[in-house]
Residue, then its C-alpha position, 0 to 999 in steps of 0.5 A: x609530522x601533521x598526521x603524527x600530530x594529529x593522531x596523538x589528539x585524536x580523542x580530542x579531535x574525535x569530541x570536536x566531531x562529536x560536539x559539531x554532529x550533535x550540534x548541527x544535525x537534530x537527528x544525532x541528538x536522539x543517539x546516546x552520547x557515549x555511544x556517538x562519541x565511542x562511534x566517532x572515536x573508532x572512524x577518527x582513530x581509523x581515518x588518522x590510522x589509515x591516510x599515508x602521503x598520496x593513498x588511504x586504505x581501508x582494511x576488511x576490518x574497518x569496512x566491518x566497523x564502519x557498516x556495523x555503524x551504518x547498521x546500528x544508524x538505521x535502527x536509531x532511526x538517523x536517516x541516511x541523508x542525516x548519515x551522510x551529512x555527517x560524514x561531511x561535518x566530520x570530514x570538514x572538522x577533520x580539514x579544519x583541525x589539521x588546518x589549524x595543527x599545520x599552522x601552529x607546527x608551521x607546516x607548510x600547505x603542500x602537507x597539507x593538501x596531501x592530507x586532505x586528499x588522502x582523508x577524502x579518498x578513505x572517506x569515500x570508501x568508508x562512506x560507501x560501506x556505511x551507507x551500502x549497510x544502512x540502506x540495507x538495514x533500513x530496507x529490513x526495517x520497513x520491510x519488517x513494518x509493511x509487514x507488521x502493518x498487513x498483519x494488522x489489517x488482515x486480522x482487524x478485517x477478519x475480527x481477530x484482534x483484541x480491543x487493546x491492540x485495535x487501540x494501540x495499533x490505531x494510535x502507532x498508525x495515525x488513525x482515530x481508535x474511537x472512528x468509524x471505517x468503511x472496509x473495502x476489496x478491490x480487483x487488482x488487474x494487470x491495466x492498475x498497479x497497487x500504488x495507483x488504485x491506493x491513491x485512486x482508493x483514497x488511502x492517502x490524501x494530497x498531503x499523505x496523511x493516511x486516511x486508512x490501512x489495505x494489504x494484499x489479501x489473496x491477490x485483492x486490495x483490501x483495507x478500511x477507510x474513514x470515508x467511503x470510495x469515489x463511486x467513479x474509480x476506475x476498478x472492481x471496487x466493493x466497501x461495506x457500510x461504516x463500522x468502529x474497527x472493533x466490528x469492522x469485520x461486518x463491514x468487510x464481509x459486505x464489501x467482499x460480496x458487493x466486490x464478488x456481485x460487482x464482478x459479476x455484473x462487469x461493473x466498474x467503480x466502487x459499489x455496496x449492497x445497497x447499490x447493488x439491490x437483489x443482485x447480490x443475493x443472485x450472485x450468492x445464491x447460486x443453488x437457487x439460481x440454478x433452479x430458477x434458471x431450468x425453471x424458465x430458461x431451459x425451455x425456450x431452446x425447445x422453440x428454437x429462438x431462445x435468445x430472442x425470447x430473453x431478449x424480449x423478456x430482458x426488455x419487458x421488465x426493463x420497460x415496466x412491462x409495458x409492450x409498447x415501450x419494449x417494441x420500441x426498446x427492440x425495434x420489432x411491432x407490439x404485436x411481436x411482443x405480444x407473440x413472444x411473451x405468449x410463446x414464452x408463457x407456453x413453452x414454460x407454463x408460467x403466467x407473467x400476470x403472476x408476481x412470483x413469476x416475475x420475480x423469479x424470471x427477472x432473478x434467472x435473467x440476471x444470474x444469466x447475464x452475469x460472469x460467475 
């Protein structure tokens, strides 16, 4: 008799729902109302059409309609905390409808009670549905976002996007259209996870407000940033010089070659050309280099000491080319010095009296010593 009698109200019962979702839960008040109230109509209709005394089923068909719901929830944007605090106002105006429907008809409690249990058990089912569909399409959606949020940055890094959606993505983003952004690439490795050089990178602060965007781009980290990188993160980091995000392509192709001398160097933290000086122009240019290195390195294996001699060289130009300073640097006697840096001008037929010489020496050493 209660659930007879209640089904015969079930438009009415499913407006008391409705009006309570709206009420308590600021997140529904975005839904359209008709399609709240035709959505709380169906679960009520099949809710009261589905609990019989000590069971509750719930047919392939409403397992359908429900996570249909959970679907259409997760894109309003109702979060499913929200959705399954619905879920419980509606059960507990449920509960107190038939509370009240028993006490008029002069029910007894038992009657009850047995609907109650019943409605809780095809509740559960139904919520599991809803949820299971919501997540799933929520799971879509931000799959759908973090890939329209790397679109973007890749293409704002490579300069291939218009003024107009510079500006309209930045203000989607949080970020200011009109500021200046340093574009970073750094090495992922297998000791850093992606989450952790983000935070470490700075691209959320303590609060997570976000301080700039970064995809994956080629198994790298790249991205942009208001601020430049902590010089002491703990990876292979280069960034490139602030720019407005209409230019930040410049900057970015900076940060990929202080990112590529960086590596080369075995330089950990965050790094730019102007740190690295000449070296990024060793690490580039490797043709010249090349030259260079036959030039003045290639002949000291015919002395059979050549790694003592690029290790004194290393050391003379370290020191100022002071000998006194290098012996001290390499624990041997000046006159060791003497005899290697004479021993390196014969075997190469260079004076180390001429600057170009010098330069070009110290510029084969480094491209030497570096991992390319």
């Amino acid at each position: 008799m209660l659930v007879d009698t209640l089904r015969g109200e079930h438009k009415a019962l499913a407006r008391r729902v409705s009006e309570a979702l709206r009420t308590r839960l600021p997140a529904y008040r975005s839904v359209p109302v008709g399609v709240l109230d035709v959505e709380v109509e169906l679960a009520v209709d099949r809710v009261l059409g589905s609990v019989h005394p000590g069971c509750a089923t719930v047919d392939d068909e409403d397992l359908v309609e429900l996570a249909a719901i959970g679907e259409t929830r997760a894109r309003q944007g109702v979060g499913v905390d929200d959705l399954l605090r619905g879920w419980r106002i509606g059960v507990e105006v449920l509960v107190g409808c038939a509370r009240e429907t028993a006490q008029d008809l002069g029910i007894d409690g038992g009657q009850v009670l047995e609907f109650v249990q019943s409605m809780l058990a095809w509740s559960d089912t139904a919520m599991i549905a809803t949820v299971s569909a919501h997540r799933r399409v929520e799971r879509a959606l931000a799959s759908a976002a973090d890939e329209d949020r790397e679109r973007f940055v890749r293409t704002t890094l490579l300069g291939a996007v218009s003024t107009a959606e510079l500006r309209i993505h930045a203000e989607i983003y949080g970020l200011d259209p009109a500021g200046e952004y340093v574009a970073i690439r750094a090495r992922l490795g297998e000791d850093v996870s992606r989450r952790e050089l983000e935070q470490a990178l700075g691209f959320r602060d303590a609060a997570q407000r976000p301080r700039g965007l970064c995809a994956l781009v080629d198994g790298d980290l790249a991205g942009f940033l208001s601020e430049p990188p902590p010089s002491t993160v703990d990876a292979v980091v280069g960034f490139g010089p602030p720019r407005p995000l209409q230019r930040l392509a410049e900057s970015y192709r900076l940060a990929a070659r202080a990112l590529v001398t960086a590596e080369a160097c075995t330089l950990r933290g965050a790094h730019d050309i102007a740190s690295l000086g000449l070296r990024s122009a060793v690490a580039m240019d490797a043709d010249v280099g090349e030259l260079l290195r036959r030039r003045y390195l290639e002949p000291l294996t015919a002395g059979g000491s050549a790694d003592d001699l690029i290790a004194t060289l290393r050391a003379y130009l370290a020191c100022g080319m002071r000998v006194e300073s290098t012996a001290t640097r390499i624990f041997v006697h000046q006159n060791t010095v003497r005899y290697r840096l004479a021993r390196f001008e014969e075997l190469t037929g260079a004076s180390l009296r001429e600057t170009e010489v010098l330069i070009e020496l110290w510029w084969a050493l480094e491209l030497s010593a570096m991992r390319m």
